[in-house]
MARFIGU-138644 format. One line per 10 residues: number of its first residue (from 1); their letters; for each residue x negated, y, z of N, C-alpha, C. Coordinates in nm, 4 decimals, m for minus. Layout:
<rs>
NUM> A> X,Y,Z,X,Y,Z,X,Y,Z  ...
</rs>
This chain:
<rs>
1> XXXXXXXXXX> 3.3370,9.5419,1.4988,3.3187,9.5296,1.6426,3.3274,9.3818,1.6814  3.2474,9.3141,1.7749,3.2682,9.1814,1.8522,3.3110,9.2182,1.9160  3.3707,9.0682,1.9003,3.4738,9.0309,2.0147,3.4013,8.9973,2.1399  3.4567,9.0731,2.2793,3.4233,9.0567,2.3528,3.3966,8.9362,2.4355  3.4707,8.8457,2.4076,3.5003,8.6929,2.4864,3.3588,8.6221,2.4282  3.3139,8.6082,2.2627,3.2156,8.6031,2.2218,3.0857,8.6662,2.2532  3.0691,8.7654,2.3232,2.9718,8.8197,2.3616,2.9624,8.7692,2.5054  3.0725,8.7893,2.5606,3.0000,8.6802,2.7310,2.9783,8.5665,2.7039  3.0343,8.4556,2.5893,2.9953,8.2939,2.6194,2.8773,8.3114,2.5339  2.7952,8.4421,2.4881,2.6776,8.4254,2.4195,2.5855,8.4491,2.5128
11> XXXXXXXXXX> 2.5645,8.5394,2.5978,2.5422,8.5307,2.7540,2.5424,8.4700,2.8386  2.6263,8.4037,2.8433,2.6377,8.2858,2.9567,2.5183,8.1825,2.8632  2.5338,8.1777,2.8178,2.4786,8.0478,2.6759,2.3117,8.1209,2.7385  2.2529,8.2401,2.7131,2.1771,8.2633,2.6877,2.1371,8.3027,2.8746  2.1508,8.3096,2.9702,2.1092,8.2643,3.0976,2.0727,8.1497,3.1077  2.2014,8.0737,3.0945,2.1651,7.9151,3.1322,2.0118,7.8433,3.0477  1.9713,7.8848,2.9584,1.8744,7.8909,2.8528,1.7296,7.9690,2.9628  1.7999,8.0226,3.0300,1.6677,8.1357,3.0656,1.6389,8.0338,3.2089  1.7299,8.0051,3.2918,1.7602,7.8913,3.3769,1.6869,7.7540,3.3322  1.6476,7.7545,3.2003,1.6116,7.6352,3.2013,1.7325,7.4898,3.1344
21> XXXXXXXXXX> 1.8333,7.5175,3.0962,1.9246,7.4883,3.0615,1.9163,7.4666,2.8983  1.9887,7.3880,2.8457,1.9877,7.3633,2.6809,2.0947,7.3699,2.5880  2.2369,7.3803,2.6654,2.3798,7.3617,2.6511,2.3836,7.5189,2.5160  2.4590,7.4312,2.4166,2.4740,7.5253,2.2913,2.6235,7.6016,2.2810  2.7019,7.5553,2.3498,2.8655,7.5961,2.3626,2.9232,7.5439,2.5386  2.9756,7.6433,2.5582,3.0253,7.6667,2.6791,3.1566,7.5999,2.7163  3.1867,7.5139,2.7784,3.2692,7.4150,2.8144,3.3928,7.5205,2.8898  3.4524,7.5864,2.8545,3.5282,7.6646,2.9398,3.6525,7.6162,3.0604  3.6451,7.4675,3.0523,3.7347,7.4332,3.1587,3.6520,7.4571,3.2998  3.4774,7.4501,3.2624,3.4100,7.4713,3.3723,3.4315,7.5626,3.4792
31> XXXXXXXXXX> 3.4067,7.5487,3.6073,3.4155,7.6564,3.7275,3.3101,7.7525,3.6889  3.3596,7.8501,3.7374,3.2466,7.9795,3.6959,3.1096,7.9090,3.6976  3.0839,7.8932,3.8726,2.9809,7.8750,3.9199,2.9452,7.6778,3.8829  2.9965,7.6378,3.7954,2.9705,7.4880,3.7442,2.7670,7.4258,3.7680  2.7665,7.3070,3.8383,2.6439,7.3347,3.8457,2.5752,7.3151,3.7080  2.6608,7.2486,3.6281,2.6286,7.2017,3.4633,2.5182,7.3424,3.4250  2.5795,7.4291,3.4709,2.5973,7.5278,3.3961,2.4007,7.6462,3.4500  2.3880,7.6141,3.5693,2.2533,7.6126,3.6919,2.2738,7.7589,3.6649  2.3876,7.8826,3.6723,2.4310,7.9953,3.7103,2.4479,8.0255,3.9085  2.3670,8.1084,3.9274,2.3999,8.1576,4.0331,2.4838,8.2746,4.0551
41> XXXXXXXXXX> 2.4671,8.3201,4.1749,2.5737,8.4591,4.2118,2.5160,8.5910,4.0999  2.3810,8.5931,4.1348,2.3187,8.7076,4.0555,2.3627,8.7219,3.8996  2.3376,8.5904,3.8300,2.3339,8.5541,3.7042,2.5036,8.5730,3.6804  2.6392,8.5393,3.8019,2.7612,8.6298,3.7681,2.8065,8.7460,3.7567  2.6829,8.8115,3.8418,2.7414,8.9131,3.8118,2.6369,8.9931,3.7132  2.5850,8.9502,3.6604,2.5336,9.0117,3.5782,2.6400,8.9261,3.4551  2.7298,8.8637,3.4066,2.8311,8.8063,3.3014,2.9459,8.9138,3.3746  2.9782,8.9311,3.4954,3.0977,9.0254,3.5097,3.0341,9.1738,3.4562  2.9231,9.2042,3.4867,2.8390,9.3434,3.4664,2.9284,9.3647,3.2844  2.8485,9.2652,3.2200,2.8689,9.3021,3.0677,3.0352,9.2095,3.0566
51> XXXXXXXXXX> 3.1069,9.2108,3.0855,3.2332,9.2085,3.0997,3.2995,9.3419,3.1029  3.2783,9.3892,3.2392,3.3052,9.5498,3.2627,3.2543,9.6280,3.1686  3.1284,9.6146,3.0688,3.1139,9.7543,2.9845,3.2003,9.7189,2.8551  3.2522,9.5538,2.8184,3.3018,9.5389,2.7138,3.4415,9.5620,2.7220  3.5267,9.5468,2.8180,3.6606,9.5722,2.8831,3.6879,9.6782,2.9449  3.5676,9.7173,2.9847,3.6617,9.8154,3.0866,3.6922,9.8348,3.2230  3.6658,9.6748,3.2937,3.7252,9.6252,3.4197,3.7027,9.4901,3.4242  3.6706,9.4383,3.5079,3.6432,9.3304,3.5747,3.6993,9.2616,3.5718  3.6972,9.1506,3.5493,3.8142,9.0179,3.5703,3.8756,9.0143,3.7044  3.7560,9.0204,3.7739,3.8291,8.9961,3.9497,3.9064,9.1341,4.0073
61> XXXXXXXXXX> 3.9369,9.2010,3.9354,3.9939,9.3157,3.9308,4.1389,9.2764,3.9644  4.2048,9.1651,3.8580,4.3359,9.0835,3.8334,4.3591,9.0157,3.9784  4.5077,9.0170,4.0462,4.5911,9.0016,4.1133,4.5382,8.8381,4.1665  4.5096,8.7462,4.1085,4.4282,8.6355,4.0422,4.3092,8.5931,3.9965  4.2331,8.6247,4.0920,4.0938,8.5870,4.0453,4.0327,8.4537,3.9225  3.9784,8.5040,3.8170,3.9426,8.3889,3.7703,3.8649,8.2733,3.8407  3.8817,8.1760,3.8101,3.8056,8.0026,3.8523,3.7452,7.9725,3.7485  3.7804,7.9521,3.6152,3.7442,7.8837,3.5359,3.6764,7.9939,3.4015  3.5895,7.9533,3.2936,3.5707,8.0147,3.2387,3.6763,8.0580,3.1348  3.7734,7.9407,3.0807,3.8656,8.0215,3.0269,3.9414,8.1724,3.0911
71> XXXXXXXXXX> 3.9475,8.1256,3.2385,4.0559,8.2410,3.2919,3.9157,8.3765,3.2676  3.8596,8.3660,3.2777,3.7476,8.4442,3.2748,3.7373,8.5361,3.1598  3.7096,8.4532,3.0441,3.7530,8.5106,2.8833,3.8968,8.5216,2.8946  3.9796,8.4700,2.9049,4.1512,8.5444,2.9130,4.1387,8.6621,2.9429  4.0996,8.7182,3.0770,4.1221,8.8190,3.1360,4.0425,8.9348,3.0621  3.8884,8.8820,3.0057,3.8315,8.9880,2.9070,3.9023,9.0344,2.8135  3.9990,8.9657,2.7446,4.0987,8.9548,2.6034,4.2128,9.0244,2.6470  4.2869,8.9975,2.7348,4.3979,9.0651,2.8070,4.3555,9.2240,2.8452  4.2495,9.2893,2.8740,4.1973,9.4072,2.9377,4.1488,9.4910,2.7740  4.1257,9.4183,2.6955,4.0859,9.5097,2.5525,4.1625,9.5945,2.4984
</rs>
């Protein structure tokens, strides 16, 4: 089984690519919405979408909304 945290920064990787973007590894101190990154609202929630089928639940689900992409993958890892 993959790991889930690996399957969203392969996603994220692979939007930003579809965006027009070239970035090979995901900087996770970044803000969700980083413009580095040329992710919009749609393009999040379609990374929370396949979050929720790999977890279970949503990040923004948590008491604490994620900001950053680490808190983002934390919260996928924490919910497994």
């Amino acid at each position: 089984m993959s790991d889930p945290a690996e399957k969203i920064i392969n996603l994220v990787l692979s939007i930003q690519r579809r965006n027009g973007g070239i970035l090979t590894q995901l900087d996770e101190s970044l803000p969700l919405l980083a413009p580095e990154l040329g992710l919009d609202s749609l393009d999040l929630a379609e990374v929370v979408a396949c979050a929720q089928r790999e977890s279970g639940r949503s990040p923004f689900d948590e008491a604490q909304p994620p900001r950053t992409w680490a808190e983002f993958l934390q919260c996928c890892k924490s919910q497994t």
